[in-house]
C-alpha positions in Angstrom: 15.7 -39.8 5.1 13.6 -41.1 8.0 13.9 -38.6 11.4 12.4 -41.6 13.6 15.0 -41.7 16.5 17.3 -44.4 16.7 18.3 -44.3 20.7 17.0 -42.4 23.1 19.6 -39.4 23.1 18.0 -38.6 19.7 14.4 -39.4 20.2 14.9 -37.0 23.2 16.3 -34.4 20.9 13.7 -34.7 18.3 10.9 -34.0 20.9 13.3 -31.1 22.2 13.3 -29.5 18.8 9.5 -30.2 18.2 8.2 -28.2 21.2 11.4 -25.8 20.3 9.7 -25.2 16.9 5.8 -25.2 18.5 7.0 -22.7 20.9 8.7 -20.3 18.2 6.0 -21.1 15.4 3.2 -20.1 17.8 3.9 -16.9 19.1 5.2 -15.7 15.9 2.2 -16.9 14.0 0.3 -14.3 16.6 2.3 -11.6 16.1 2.4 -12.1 12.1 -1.7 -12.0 12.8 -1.3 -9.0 14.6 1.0 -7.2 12.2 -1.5 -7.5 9.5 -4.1 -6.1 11.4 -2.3 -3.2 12.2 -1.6 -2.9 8.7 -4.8 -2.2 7.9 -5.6 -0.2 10.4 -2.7 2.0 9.5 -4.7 4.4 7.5 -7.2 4.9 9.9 -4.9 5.8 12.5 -3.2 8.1 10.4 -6.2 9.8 9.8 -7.1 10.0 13.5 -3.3 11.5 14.2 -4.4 14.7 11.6 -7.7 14.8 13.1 -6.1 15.0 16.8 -3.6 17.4 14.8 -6.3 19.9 13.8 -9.0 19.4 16.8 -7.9 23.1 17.9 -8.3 24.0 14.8 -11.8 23.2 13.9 -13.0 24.1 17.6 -11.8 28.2 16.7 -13.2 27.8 13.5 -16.6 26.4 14.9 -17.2 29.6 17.3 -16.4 32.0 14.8 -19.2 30.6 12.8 -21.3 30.6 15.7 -20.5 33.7 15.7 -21.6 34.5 12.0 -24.8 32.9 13.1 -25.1 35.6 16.0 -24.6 38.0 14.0 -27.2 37.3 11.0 -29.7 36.8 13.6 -29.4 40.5 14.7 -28.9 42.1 11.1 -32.0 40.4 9.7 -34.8 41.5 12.5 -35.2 44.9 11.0 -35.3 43.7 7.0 -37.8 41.4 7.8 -40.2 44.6 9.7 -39.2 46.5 6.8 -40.8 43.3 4.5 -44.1 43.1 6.9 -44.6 47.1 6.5 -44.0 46.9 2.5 -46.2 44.0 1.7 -49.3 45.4 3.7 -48.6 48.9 2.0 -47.5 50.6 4.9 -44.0 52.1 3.1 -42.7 51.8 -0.4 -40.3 49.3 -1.4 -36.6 50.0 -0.7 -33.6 47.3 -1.8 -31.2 49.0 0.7 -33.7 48.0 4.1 -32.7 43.9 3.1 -29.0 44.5 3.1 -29.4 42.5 6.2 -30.3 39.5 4.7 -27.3 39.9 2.3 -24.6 38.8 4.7 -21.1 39.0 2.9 -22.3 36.8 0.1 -22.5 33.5 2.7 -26.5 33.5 2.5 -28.6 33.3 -0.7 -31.9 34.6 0.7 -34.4 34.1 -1.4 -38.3 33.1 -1.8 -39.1 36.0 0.2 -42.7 35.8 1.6 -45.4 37.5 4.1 -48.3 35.7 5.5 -51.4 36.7 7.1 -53.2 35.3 9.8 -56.3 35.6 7.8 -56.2 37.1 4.0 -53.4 34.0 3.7 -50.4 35.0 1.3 -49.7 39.0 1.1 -45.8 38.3 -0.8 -45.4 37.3 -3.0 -48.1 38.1 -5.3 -49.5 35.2 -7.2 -51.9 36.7 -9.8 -50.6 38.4 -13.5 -47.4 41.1 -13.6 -49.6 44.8 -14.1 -48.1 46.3 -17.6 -45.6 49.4 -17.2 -46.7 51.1 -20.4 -49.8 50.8 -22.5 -48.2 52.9 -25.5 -48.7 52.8 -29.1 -45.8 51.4 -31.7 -45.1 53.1 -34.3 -46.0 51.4 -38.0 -42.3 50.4 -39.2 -42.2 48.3 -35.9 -45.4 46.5 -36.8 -44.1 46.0 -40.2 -40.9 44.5 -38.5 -42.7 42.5 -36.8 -45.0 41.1 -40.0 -41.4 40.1 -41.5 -40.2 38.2 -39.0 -43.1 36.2 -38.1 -45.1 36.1 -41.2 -42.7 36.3 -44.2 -39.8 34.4 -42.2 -37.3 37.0 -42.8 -35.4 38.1 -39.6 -32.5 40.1 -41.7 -34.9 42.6 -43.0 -37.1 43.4 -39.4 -33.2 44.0 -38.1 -33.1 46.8 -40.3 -35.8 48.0 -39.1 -35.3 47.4 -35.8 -31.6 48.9 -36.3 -33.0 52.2 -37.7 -35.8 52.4 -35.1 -32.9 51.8 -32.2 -31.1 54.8 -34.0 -33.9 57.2 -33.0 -34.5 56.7 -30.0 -32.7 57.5 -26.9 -32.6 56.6 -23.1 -34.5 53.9 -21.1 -37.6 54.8 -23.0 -40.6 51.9 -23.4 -40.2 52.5 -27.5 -36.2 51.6 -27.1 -37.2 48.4 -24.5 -39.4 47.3 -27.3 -37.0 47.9 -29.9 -34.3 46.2 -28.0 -36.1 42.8 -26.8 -37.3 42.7 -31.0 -33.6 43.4 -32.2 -32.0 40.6 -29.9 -35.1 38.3 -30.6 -34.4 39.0 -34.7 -30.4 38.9 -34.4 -30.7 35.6 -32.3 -32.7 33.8 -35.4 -30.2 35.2 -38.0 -27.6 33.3 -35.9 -25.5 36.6 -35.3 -24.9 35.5 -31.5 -22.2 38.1 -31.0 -24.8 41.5 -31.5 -27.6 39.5 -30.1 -25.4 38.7 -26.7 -24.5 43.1 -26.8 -28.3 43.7 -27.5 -30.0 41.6 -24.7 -27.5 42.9 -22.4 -28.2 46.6 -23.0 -32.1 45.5 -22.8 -31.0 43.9 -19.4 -29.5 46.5 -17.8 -31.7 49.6 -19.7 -35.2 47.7 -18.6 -35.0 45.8 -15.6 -38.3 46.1 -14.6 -40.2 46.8 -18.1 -43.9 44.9 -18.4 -45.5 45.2 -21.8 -49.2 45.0 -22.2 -49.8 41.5 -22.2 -47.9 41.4 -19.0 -44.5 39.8 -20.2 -41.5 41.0 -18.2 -38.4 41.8 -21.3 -35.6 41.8 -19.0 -36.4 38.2 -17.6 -37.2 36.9 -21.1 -33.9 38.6 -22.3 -31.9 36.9 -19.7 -33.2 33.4 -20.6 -32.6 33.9 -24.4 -28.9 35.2 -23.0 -28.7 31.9 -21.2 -29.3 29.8 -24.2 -27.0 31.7 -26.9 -24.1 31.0 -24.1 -21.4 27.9 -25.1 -22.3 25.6 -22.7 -18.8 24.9 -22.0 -17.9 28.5 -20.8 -18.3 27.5 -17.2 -16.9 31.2 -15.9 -20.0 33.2 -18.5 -23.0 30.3 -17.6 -22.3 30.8 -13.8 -22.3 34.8 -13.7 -25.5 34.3 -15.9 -27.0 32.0 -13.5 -26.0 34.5 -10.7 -27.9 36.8 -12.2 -31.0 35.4 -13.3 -31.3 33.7 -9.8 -30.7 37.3 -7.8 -33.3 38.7 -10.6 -36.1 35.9 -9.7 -35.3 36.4 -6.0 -36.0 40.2 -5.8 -38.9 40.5 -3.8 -40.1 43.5 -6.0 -39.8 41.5 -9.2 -42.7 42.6 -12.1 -43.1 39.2 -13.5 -46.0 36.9 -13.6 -45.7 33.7 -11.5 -46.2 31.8 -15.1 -43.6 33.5 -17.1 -41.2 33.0 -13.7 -41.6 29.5 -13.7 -41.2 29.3 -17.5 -37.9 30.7 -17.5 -36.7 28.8 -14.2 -37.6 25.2 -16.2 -36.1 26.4 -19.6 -32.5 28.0 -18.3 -31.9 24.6 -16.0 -32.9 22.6 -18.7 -30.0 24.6 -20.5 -27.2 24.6 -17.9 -27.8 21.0 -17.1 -25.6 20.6 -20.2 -22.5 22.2 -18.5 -20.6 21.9 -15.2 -22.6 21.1 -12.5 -20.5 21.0 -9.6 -19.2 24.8 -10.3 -22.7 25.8 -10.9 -24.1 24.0 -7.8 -24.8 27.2 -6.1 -27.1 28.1 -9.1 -28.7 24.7 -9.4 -29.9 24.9 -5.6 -31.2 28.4 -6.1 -33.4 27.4 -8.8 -34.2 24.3 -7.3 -35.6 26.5 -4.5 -37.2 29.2 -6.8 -39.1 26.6 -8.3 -40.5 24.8 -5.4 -42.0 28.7 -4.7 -45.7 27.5 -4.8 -45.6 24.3 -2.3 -43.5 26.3 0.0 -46.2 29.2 0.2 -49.0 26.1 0.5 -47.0 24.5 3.1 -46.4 27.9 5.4 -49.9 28.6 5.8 -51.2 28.5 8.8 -47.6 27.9 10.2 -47.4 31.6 12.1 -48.4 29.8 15.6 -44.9 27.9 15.0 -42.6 30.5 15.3 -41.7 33.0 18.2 -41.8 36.7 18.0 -38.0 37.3 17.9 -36.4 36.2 14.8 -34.9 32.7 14.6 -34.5 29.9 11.9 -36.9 27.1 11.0 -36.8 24.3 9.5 -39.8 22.8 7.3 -39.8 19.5 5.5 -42.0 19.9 2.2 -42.3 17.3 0.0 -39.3 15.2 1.5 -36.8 18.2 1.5 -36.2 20.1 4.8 -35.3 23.6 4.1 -34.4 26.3 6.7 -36.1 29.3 6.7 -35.4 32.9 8.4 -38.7 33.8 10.0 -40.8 36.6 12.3 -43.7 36.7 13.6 -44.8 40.5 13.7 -47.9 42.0 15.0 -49.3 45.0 13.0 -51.2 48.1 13.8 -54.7 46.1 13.8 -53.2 43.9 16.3 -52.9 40.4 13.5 -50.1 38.0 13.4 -47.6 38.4 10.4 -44.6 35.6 9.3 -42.2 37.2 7.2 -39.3 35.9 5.7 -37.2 34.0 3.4 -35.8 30.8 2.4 -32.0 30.6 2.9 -29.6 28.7 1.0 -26.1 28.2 1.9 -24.3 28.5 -1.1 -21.7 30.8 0.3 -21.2 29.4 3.9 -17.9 27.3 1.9 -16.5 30.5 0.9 -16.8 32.2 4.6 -15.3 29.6 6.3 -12.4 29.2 3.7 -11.9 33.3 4.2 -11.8 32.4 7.9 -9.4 29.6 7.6 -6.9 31.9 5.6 -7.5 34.4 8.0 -6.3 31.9 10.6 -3.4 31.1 7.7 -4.0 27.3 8.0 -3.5 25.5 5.3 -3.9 22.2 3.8 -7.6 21.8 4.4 -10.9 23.4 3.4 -14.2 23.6 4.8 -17.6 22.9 4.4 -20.8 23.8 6.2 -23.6 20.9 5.9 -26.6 19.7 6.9 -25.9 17.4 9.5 -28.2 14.7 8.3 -25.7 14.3 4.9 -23.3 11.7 5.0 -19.9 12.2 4.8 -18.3 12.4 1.4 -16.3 9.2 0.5 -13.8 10.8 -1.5 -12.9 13.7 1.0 -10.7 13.0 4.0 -12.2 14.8 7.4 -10.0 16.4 9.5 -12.6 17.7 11.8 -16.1 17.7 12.5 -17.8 20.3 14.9 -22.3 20.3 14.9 -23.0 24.1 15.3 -26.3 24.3 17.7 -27.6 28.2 17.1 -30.0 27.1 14.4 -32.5 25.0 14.1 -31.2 23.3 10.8 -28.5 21.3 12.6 -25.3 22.6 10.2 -22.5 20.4 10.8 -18.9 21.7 10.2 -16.7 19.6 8.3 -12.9 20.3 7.6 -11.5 17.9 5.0 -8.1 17.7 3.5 -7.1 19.0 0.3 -4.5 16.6 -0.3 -5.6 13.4 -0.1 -2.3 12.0 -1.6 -0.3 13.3 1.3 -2.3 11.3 3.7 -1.9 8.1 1.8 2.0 8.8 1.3 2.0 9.3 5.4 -0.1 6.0 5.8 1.7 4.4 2.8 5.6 5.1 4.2 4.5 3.0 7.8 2.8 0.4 5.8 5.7 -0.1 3.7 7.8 -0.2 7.1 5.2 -2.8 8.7 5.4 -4.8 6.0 9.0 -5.4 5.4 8.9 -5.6 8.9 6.6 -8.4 8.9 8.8 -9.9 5.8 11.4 -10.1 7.4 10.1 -11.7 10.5 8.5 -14.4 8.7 11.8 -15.2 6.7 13.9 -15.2 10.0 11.0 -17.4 10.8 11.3 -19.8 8.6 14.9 -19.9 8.4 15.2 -20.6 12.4 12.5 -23.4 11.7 14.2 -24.7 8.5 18.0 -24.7 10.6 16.2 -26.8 13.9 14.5 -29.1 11.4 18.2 -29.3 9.6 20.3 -29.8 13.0 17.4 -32.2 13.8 17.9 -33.8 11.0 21.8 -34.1 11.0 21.6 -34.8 14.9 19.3 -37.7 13.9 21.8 -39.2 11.5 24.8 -38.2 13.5 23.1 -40.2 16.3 22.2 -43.5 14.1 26.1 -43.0 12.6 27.4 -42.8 15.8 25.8 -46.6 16.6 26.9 -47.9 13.4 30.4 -46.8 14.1 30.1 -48.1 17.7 29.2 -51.3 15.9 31.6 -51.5 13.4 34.4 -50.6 15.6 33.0 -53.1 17.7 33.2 -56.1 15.2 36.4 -54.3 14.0 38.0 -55.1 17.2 36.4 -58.5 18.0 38.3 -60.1 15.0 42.1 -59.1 15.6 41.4 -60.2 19.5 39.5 -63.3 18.4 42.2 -64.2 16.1 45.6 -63.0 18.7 43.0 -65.1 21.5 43.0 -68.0 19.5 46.4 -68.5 18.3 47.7 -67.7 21.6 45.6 -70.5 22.8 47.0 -72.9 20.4 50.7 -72.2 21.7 49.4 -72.5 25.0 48.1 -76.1 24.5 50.8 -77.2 23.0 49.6 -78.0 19.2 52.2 -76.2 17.5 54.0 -79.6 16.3 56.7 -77.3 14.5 58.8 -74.5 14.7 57.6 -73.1 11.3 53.8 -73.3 12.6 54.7 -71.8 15.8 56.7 -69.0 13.5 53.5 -68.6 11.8 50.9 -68.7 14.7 53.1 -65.8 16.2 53.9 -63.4 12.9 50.0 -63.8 12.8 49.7 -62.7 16.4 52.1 -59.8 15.7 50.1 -58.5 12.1 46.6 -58.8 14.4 48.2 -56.8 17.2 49.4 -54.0 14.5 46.5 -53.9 13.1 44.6 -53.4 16.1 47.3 -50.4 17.4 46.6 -49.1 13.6 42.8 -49.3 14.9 43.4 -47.7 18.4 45.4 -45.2 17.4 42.7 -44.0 14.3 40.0 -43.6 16.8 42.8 -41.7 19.4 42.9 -38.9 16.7 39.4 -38.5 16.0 39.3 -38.3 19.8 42.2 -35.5 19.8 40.7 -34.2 16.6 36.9 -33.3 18.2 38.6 -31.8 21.3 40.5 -30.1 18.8 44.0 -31.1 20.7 45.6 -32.9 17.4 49.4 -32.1 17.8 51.9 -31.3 14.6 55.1 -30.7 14.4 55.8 -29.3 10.8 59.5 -29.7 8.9 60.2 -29.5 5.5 60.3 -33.4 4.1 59.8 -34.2 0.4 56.5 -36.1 -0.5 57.6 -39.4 -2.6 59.8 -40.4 0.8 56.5 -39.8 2.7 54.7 -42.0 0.0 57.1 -44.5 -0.3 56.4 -45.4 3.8 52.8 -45.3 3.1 53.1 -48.3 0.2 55.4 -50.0 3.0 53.2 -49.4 5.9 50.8 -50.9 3.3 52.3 -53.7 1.7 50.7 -56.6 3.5 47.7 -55.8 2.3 48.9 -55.0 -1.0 50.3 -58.1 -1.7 47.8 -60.6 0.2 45.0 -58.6 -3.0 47.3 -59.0 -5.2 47.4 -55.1 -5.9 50.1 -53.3 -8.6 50.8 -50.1 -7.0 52.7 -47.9 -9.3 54.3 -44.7 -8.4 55.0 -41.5 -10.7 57.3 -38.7 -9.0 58.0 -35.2 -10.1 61.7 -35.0 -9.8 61.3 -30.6 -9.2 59.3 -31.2 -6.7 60.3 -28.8 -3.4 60.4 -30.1 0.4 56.6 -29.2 2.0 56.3 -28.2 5.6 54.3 -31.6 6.6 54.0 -33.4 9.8 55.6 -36.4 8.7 53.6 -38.9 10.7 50.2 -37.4 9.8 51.3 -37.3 5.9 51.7 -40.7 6.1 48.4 -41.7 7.6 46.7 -39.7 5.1 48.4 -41.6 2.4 48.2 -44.4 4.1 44.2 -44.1 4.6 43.9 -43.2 0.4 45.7 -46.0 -0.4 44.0 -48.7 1.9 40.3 -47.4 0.3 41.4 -47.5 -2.9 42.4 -51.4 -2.4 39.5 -52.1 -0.2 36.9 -50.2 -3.0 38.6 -51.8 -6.3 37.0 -55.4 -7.7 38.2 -56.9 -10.4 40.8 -53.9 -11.9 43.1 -54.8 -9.1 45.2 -51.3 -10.4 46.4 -48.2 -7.9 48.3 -45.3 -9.2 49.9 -42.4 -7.1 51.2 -39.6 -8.5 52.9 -36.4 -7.4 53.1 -32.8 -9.7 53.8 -29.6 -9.0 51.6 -26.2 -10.1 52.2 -22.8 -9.5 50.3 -22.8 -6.3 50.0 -26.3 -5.3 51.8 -29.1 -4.3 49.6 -31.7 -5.2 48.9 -35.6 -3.9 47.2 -38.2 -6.4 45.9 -41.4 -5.6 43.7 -42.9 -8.5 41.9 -46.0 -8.3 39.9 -48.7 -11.1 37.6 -49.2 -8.5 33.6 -48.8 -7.9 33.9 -45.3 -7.6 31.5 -42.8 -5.8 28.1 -41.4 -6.9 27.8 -37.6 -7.5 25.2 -37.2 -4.6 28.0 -38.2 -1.7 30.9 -36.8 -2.9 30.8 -34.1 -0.6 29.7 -36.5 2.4 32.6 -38.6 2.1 34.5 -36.8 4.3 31.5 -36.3 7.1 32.4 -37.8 9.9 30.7 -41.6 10.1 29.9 -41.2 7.0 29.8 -44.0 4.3 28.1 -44.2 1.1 24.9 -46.6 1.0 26.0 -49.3 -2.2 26.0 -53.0 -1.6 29.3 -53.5 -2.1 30.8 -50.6 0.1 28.6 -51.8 2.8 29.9 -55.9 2.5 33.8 -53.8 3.3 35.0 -52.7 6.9 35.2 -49.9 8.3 34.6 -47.1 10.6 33.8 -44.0 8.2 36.4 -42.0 10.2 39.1 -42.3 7.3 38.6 -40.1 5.1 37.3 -37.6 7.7 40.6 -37.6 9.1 42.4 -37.3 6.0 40.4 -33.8 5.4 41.0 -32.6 9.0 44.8 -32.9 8.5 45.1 -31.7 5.1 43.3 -28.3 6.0 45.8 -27.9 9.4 48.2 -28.4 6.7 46.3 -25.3 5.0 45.4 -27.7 2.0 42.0 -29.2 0.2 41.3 -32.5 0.1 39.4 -33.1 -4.0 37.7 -36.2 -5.3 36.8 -36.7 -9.3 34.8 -40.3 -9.4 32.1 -41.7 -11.7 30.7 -44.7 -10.7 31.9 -48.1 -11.6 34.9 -46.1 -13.6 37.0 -45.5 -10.3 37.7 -42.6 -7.7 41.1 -40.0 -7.9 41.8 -37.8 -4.5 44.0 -34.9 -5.1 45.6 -33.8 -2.0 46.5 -29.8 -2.5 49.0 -28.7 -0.3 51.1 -25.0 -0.5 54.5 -24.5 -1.6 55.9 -23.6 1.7 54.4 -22.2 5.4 55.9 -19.0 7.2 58.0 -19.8 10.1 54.5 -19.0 12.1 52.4 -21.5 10.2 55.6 -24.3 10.8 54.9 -23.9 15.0 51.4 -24.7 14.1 50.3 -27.4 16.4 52.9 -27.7 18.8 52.2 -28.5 21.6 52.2 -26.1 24.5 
């Protein structure tokens, strides 16, 4: 249906609705806009509510490890004059004096080194491990050792090596011998179990054990325990990589710097194979262990870097900047010393997740990094704090540990936003959709309104034209009879009714929209009503020739009707069914009675009503759009009457029609009204 305006009132309206709709469409659109935007924001400003949340958090947390900081600072001075003294001879090597270095497990201190202003490196020392015993074997161990290697037979040199073991006693160099042969034999013979008990006893017994040819048993005996481990133990690999790493970072250690590198290349090699984020503590430390040389190359000549008081440093070699615990000393002969260490912060995680639970917060977990890493994708910080009392730059992140919970927090409001936004745009659409619809109907209401105006109109110009000329004709005197006089004035008379019939239709639509339609209900029985309907009727019946039949229920019971609006509804039913039929010129009405109903039949042979209108019918204006409906007069208020007085008689109006077979209406009205429902109407 066209919405082009057919008078001004409703080209006036449509422009009214247009800016109506541009004015809500716009605004709405923005904030939809806006909505998603703050959608996906939503997470980020949930994260920066928990960071808010835990700012006081991470700023006590950050000056207790400034503290820690302090405090290492102040423990390490003396270790590292205790290092100076041992590597230019000065005292004998004691553990206990580096306990300061050893600070509650947060530190792995290790590559410990002195230099010397001129004679270069003094630790560690670079050249061959010196033997600890020079000892002869006895015979059955050189036979043991001719069956292992020469005849391939490991089981036998165990005997051997078992009966040799039996005999001796202690930490002796015969029993270290004995021991590193036995595992070494057991090992080949694939009895992992005694080998495992062996090289630990040869661990533990001869820790710092150096045969002739300078070979260190205890380090080789730790590599060989390394590789008969099941990679998959994660808990056994880590406390052997523990201990090998402590082992290679004893500044003390009897090994040559060959055999030391050797074993750091073969036991990564082997844990490469297991979990690599629990043994990350142990792949740094090796990593460091075995960059030993170009960190010695790189800190010579570095002594006029660093202040006497002990600090941090960091060096870049070879790409990697590594922090370093350093001191310059000055000896007896009045040189420059640096000693220290390389430090590794394995175990700054576990200190500050000691401190947090001190602190009994829970929910995140921190972490101590170089500031120059980015942040970890898959972690959520809660806070960040840059500590300043090093020279290394640490940054102090505090993540969440359930990164769910935040995304359940963001997810909840998101949800919210987006119903939210949902339900906006359906209210949206449906207050554009019901302005286009009342545009729409307002439209056609409008264009209705003219073709009724017309209609009426030419309606009313043809009774006047008609009582204007036959009055015309009596006045002038050409009526040569009394039966044409007669005639001239019944015509005068039917025209006059019919324009009072006319009047008086478009009175109660009038009273019907202002909703001041009067009825005065009583009890009357329906074929009396219908019988003054075909009478009101009957001029028109007969000038169409029409056969009316009627078909009463005798049981029927008196219905509480408004006698006079009863018979205009009949009266309007009857007239379309005569002015709808062609050629069938055939109209029944019928009466029945149901157990709820009373109900009114008028069926028709007529051209009947398409589908698609049925329910328009009784619109007001309305008619339906056929060629032959629209060659009859009429208003389109008919039928729209008929439905508003059948439903203040608490009825239904129904209609079954196929087109071209003829149209029924079934007027439904109840039994019988309560005395409150008979005083409907009345007038006040």
């Amino acid at each position: 249906m066209s919405l082009r305006a057919y008078d001004p009132n409703a080209r006036g309206l449509r422009k009214f609705v247009l800016l109506v709709i541009f004015a809500i469409t716009l605004p709405s659109m923005m904030l939809t806009g806006f909505g998603l935007i703050a959608i996906q924001n939503e997470r980020h400003a949930t994260l920066k509510r928990v960071k808010d949340l835990y700012t006081p958090i991470t700023g006590k947390l950050e000056q207790k490890v400034q503290g820690y900081f302090v405090q290492l600072l102040e423990k390490s001075s003396q270790s590292l004059d205790h290092l100076a003294a041992w590597a230019t001879r000065e005292v004998s090597f004691c553990e206990d004096r580096l306990e300061g270095l050893k600070y509650q497990g947060s530190w792995i201190a290790t590559n410990f080194f002195v230099m010397h202003a001129h004679e270069g490196v003094l630790l560690p020392r670079m050249g061959h491990a010196d033997p600890t015993w020079y000892g002869f074997l006895p015979e059955s161990f050189d036979r043991a050792l001719k069956m292992e290697f020469l005849d391939n037979h490991p089981a036998g040199a165990v005997e051997i090596h078992q009966s040799l073991l039996r005999n001796t006693s202690g930490a002796s160099p015969l029993r270290c011998m004995v021991l590193n042969a036995l595992g070494r034999c057991l090992s080949k013979t694939n009895n992992k179990k005694e080998a495992k008990e062996i090289l630990d006893v040869l661990i533990d017994d001869c820790a710092d054990f150096v045969d002739a040819s300078g070979y260190n048993l205890a380090l080789g005996a730790l590599l060989r325990r390394i590789q008969l481990e099941n990679p998959k133990a994660t808990e056994q690999m880590l406390a052997l990589g523990l201990k090998l790493s402590q082992y290679l970072s004893k500044p003390n250690i009897q090994a040559s710097f060959d055999q030391i590198q050797l074993v750091i290349e073969e036991s990564r090699k082997v844990l490469e194979s297991t979990d690599r984020k629990a043994l990350a503590s142990v792949f740094h430390w090796l990593e460091s262990l075995s960059a030993r040389r170009d960190i010695l190359n790189h800190l010579r000549g570095r002594i006029q870097d660093v202040q006497a008081s002990v600090t941090t440093k960091v060096f870049r070699i070879n790409g990697v900047r590594r922090l370093f615990l350093v001191k310059k000393i000055v000896d007896h002969q009045e040189v420059e010393l640096l000693a220290g260490c390389e430090l590794i912060p394995a175990g700054l995680d576990k200190m500050v997740a000691d401190l947090l639970e001190h602190m009994e917060v829970e929910g995140v977990v921190g972490h101590l990094r170089p500031s120059e890493l980015e942040f970890d994708q898959a972690e959520l910080v809660a806070g960040v704090a840059f500590l300043k009392n090093t020279d290394f730059a640490w940054r102090l992140d505090v993540d969440l540990v359930d990164n769910e919970a935040l995304e359940r927090l963001s997810g909840s409001r998101i949800t919210m936003y987006v119903w939210i936004l949902v339900l906006l745009i359906l209210a949206l659409a449906l207050g554009i959709g019901k302005t286009v619809h009342f545009m729409i109907r307002e439209t056609r209401l409008s264009k209705l309104k003219t073709d009724f105006v017309s209609s009426v109109s030419h309606e009313l110009r043809t009774p006047l034209t008609s009582i204007r000329m036959f009055t015309e004709t009596l006045l002038l005197g050409r009526v040569e009879s009394r039966e044409e006089m007669r005639e001239c004035l019944e015509t005068i008379g039917h025209e006059t009714e019919r324009l009072s019939r006319l009047v008086e239709r478009i009175l109660d639509f009038s009273r019907m929209e202002a909703g001041r339609k009067a009825f005065r209900f009583q009890p009357e029985r329906l074929d009396e009503i219908v019988r003054t309907a075909v009478a009101a009727c009957r001029p028109m019946i007969e000038k169409d020739s029409f056969a009316v039949s009627t078909i009463f229920d005798d049981r029927l019971s008196h219905v509480w009707v408004d006698r006079d609006a009863m018979v205009e509804v009949v009266v309007n039913l009857l007239s379309n069914a005569i002015k709808y039929s062609t050629d069938r010129r055939e109209v029944e009405i019928k009466t029945q009675q149901n157990e709820q109903w009373i109900v009114l039949s008028v069926r028709d042979q007529g051209i009947g009503i398409p589908k698609t209108e049925q329910k328009k019918i009784f619109e007001k204006f309305h008619r339906v759009d056929t060629p032959l409906s629209s060659a009859v007069s009429g208003s389109g208020l008919g039928l729209s009457l008929v439905d508003y007085i059948v439903r203040a008689h608490q009825g239904e109006v129904k209609v079954i029609s196929t087109p071209g077979s003829g149209s029924t209406f079934m007027v439904c009205l109840p039994h019988r009204h309560d005395d409150a429902d008979s005083k409907h109407g009345e007038e006040a």
